[in-house]
Biopython code that builds the backbone (N, CA, C, O; Angstrom):
import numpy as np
from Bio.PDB.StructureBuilder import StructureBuilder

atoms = [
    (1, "UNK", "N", (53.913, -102.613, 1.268)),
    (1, "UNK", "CA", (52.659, -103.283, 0.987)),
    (1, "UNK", "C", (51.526, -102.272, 1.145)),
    (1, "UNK", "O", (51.355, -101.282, 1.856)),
    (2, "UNK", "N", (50.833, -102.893, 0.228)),
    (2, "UNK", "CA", (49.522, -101.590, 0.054)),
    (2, "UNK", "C", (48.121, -102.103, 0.821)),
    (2, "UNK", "O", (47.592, -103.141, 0.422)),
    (3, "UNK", "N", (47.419, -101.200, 2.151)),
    (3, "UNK", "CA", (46.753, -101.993, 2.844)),
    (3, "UNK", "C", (45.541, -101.616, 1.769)),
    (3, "UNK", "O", (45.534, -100.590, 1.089)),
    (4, "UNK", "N", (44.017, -103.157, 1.741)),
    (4, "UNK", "CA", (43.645, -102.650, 0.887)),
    (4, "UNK", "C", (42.098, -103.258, 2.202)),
    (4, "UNK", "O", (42.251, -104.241, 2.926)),
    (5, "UNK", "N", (41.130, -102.632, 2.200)),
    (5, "UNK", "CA", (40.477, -102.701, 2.998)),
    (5, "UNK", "C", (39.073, -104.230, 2.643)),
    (5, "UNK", "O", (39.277, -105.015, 1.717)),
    (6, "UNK", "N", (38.083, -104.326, 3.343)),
    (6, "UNK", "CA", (37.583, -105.409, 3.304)),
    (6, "UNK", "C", (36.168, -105.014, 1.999)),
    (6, "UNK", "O", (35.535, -103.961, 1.931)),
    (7, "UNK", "N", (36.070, -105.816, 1.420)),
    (7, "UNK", "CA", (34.996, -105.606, -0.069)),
    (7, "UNK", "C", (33.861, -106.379, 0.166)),
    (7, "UNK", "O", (33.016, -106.560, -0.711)),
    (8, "UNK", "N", (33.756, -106.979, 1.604)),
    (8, "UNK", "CA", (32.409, -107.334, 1.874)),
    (8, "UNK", "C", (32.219, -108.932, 0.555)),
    (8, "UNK", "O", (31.101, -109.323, 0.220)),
    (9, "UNK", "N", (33.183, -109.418, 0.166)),
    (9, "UNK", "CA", (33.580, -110.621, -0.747)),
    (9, "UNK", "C", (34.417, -111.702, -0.207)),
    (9, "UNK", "O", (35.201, -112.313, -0.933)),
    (10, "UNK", "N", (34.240, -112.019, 1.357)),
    (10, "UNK", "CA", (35.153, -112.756, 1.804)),
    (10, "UNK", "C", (35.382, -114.147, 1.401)),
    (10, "UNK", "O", (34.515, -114.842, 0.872)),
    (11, "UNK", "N", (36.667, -114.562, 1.684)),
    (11, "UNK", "CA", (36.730, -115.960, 1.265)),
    (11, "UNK", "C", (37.844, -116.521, 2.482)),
    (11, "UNK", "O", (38.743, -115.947, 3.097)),
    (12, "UNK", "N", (37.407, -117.689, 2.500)),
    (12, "UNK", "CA", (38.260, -118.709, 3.643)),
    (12, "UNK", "C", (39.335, -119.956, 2.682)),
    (12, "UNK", "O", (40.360, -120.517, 3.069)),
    (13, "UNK", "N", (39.066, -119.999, 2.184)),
    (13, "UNK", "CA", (39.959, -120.804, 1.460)),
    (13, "UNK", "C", (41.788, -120.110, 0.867)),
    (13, "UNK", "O", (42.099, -118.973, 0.512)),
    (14, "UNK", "N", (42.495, -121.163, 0.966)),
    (14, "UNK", "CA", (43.944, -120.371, 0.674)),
    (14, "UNK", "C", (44.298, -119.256, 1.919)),
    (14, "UNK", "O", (43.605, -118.751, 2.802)),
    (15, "UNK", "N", (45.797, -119.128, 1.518)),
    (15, "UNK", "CA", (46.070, -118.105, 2.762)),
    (15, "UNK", "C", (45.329, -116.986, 2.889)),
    (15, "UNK", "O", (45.437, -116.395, 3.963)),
    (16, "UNK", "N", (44.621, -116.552, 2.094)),
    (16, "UNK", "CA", (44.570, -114.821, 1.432)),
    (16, "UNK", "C", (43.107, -115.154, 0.732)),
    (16, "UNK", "O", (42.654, -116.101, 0.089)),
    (17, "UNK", "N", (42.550, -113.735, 1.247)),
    (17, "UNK", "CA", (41.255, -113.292, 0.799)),
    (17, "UNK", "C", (41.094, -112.853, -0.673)),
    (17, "UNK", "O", (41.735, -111.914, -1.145)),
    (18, "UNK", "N", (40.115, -113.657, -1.438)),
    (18, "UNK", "CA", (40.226, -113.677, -2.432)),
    (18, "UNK", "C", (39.329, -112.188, -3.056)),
    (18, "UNK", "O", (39.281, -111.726, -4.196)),
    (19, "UNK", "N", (38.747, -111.766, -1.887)),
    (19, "UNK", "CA", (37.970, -110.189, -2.159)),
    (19, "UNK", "C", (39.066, -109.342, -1.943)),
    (19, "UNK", "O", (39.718, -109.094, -2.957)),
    (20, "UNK", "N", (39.467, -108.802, -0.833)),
    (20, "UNK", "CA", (40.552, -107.737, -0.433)),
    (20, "UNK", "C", (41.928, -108.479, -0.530)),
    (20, "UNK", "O", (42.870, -107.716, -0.321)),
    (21, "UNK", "N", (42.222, -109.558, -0.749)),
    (21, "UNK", "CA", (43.479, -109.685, -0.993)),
    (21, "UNK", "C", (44.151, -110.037, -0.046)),
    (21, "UNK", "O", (44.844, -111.052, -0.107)),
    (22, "UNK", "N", (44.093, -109.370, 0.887)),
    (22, "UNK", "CA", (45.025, -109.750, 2.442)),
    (22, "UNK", "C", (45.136, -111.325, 2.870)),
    (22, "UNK", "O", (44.438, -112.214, 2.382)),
    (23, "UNK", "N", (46.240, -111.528, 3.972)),
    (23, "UNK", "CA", (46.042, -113.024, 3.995)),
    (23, "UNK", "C", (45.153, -112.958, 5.317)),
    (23, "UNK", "O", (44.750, -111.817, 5.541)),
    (24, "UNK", "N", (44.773, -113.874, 6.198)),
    (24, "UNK", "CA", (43.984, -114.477, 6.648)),
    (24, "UNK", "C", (44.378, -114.144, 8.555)),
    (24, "UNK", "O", (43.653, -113.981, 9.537)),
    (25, "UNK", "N", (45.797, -114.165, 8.360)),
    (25, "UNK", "CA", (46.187, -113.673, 9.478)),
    (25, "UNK", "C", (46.442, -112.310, 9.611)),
    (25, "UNK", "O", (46.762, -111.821, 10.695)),
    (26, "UNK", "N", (46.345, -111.768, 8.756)),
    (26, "UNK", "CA", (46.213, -109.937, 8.664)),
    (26, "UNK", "C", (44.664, -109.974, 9.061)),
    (26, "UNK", "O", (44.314, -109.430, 10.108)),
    (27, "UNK", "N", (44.091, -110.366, 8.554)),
    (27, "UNK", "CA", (42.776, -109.951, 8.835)),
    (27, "UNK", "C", (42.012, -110.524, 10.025)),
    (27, "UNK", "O", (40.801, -110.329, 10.128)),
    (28, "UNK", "N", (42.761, -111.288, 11.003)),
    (28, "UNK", "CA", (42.523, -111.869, 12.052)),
    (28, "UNK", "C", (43.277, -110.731, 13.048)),
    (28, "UNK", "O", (42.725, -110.306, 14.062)),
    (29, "UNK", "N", (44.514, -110.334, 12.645)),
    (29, "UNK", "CA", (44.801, -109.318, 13.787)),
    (29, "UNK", "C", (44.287, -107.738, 13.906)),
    (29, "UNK", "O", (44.285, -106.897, 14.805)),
    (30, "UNK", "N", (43.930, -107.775, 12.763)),
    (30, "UNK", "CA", (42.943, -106.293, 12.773)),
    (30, "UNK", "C", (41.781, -106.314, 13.276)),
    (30, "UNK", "O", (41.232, -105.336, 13.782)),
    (31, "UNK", "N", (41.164, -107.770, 13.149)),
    (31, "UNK", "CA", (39.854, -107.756, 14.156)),
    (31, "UNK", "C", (40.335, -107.847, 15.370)),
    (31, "UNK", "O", (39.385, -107.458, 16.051)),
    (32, "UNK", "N", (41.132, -108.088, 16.039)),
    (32, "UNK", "CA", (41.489, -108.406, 17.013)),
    (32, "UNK", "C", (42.071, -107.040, 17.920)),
    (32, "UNK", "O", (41.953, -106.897, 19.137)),
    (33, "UNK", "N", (42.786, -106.011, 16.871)),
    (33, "UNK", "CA", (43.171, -104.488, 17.077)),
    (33, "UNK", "C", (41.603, -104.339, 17.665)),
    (33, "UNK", "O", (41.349, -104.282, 18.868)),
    (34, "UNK", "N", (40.692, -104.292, 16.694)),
    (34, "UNK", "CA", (39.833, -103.113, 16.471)),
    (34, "UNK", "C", (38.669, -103.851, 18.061)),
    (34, "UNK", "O", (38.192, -103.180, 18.977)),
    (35, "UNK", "N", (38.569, -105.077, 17.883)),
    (35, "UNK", "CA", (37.947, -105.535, 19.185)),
    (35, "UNK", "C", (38.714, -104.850, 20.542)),
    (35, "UNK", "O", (37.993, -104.418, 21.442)),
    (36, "UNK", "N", (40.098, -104.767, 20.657)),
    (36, "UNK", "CA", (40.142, -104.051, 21.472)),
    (36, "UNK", "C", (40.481, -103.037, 22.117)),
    (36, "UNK", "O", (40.956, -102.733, 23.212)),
    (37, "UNK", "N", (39.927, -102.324, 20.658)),
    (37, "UNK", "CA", (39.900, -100.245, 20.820)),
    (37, "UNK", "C", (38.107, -100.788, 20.980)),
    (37, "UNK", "O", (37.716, -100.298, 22.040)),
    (38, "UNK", "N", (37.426, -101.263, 20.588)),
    (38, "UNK", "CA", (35.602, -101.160, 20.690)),
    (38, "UNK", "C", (35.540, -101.930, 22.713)),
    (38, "UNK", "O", (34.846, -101.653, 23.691)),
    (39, "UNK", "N", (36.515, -102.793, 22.489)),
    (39, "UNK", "CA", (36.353, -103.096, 24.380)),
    (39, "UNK", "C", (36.928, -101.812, 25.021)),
    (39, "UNK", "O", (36.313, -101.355, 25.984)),
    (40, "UNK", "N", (38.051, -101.178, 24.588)),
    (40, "UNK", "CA", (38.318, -100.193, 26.280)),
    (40, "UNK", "C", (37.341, -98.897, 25.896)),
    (40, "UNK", "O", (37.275, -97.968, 26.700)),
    (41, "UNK", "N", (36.576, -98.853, 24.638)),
    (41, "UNK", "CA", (36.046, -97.389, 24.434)),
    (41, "UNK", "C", (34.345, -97.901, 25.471)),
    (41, "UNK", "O", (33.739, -97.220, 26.299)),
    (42, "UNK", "N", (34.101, -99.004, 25.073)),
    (42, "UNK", "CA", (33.115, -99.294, 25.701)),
    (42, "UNK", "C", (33.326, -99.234, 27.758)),
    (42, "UNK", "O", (32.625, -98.856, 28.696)),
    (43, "UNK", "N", (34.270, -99.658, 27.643)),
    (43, "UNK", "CA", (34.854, -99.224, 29.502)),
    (43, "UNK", "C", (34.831, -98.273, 29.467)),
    (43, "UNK", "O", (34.062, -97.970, 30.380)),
    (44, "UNK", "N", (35.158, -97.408, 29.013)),
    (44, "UNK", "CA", (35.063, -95.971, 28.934)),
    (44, "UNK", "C", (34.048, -95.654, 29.541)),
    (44, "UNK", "O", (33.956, -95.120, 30.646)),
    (45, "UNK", "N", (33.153, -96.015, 28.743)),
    (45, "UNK", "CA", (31.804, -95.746, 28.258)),
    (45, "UNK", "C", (31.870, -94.213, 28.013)),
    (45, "UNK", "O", (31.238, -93.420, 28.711)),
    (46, "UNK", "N", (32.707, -93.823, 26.934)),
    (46, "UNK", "CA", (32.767, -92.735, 25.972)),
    (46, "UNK", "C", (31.247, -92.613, 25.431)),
    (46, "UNK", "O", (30.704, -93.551, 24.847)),
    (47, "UNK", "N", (30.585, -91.330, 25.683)),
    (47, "UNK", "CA", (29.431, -90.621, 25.176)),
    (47, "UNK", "C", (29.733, -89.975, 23.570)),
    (47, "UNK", "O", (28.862, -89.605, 22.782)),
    (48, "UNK", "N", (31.514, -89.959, 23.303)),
    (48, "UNK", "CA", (31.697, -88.805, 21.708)),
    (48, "UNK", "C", (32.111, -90.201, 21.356)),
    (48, "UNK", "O", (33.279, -89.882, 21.576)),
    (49, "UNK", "N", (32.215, -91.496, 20.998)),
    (49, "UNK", "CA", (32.904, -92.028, 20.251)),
    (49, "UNK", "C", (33.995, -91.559, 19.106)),
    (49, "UNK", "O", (35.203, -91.777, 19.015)),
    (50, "UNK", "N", (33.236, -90.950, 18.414)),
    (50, "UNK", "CA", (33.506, -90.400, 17.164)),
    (50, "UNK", "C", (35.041, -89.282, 17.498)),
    (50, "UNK", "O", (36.082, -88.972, 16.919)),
    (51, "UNK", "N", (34.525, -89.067, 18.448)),
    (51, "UNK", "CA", (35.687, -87.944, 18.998)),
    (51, "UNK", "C", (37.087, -89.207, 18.848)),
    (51, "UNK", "O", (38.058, -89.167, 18.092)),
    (52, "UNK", "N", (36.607, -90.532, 20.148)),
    (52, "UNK", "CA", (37.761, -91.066, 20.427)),
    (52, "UNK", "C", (38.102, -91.486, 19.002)),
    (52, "UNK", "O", (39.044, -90.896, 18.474)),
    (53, "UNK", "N", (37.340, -92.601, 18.181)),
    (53, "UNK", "CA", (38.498, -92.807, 16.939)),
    (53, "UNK", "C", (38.533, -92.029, 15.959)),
    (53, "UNK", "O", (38.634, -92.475, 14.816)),
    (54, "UNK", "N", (38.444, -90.526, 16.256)),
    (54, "UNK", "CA", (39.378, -89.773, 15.520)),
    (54, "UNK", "C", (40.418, -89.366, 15.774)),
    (54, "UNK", "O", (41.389, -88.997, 15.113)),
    (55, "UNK", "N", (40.094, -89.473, 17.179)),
    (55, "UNK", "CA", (41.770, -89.093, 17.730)),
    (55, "UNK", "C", (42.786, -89.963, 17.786)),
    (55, "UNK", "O", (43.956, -89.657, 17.556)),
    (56, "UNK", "N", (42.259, -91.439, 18.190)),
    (56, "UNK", "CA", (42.885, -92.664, 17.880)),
    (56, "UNK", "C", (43.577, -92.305, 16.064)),
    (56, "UNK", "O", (44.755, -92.456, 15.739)),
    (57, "UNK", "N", (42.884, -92.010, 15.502)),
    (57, "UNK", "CA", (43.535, -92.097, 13.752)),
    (57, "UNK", "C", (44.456, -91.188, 13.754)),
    (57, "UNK", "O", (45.625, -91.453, 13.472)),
    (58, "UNK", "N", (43.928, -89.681, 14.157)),
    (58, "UNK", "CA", (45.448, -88.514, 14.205)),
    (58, "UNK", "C", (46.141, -89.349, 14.552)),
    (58, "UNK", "O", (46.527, -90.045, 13.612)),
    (59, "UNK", "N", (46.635, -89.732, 15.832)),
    (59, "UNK", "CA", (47.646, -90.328, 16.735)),
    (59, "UNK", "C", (48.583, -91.380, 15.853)),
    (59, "UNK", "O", (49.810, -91.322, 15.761)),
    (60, "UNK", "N", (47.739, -92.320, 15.249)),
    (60, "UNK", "CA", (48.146, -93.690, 14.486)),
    (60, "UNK", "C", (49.173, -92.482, 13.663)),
    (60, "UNK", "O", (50.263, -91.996, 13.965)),
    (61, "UNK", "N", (48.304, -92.293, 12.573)),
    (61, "UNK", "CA", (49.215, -91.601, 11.763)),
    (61, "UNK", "C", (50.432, -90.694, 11.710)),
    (61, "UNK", "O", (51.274, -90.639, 10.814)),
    (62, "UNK", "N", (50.360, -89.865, 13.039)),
    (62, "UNK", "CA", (51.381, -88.757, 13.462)),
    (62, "UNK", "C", (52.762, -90.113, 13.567)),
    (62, "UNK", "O", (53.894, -90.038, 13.089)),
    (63, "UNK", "N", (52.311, -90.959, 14.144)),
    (63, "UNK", "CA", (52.796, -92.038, 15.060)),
    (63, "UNK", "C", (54.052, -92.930, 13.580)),
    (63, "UNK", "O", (55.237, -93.256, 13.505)),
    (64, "UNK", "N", (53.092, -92.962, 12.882)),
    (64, "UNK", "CA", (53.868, -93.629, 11.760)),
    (64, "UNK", "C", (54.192, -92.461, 10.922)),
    (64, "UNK", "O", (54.723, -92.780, 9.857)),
    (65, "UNK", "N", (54.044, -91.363, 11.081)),
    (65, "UNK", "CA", (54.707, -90.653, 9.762)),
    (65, "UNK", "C", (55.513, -89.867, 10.594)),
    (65, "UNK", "O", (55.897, -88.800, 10.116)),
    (66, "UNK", "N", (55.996, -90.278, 12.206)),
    (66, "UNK", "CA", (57.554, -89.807, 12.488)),
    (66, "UNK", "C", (58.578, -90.963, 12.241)),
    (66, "UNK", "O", (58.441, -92.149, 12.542)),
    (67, "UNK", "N", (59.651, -90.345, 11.615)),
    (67, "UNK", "CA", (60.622, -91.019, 11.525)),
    (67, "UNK", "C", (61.118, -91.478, 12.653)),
    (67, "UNK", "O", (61.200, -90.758, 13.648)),
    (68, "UNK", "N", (61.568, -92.924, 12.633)),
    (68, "UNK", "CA", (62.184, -93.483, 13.985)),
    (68, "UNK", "C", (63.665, -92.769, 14.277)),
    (68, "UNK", "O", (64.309, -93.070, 15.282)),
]
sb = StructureBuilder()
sb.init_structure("model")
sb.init_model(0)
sb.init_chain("A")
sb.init_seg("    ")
for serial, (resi, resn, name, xyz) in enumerate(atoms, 1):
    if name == "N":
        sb.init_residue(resn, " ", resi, " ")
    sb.init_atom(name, np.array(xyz, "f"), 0.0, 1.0, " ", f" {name:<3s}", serial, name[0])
structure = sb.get_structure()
């Protein structure tokens, strides 16, 4: 499946977003990811943000493009 990001065209009706496509519970658990990488960076209280979710993204990716 091809992730396809948010087009600022949301819709609530039907399983699935009729802007980006995704269903409704995809896009409920990604807010839900991203709320809480923005809660522990804020405990942090990280001064580089930018630093942390870039490093957060290397990581993701290294993470999924090793073979299990």
């Amino acid at each position: 499946m091809k992730f396809n990001p948010c087009t600022d065209n949301c819709t609530k009706d039907g399983t699935h977003c009729q802007g980006c496509g995704r269903s409704h519970e995809e896009i409920a658990e990604t807010k839900k990811l991203v709320g809480a990488l923005v809660e522990f960076a804020q405990r942090q209280e990280y001064e580089n943000v930018e630093d942390f979710t870039n490093a957060i993204s290397t990581s993701l990716l290294k993470k999924l493009q090793t073979p299990v």
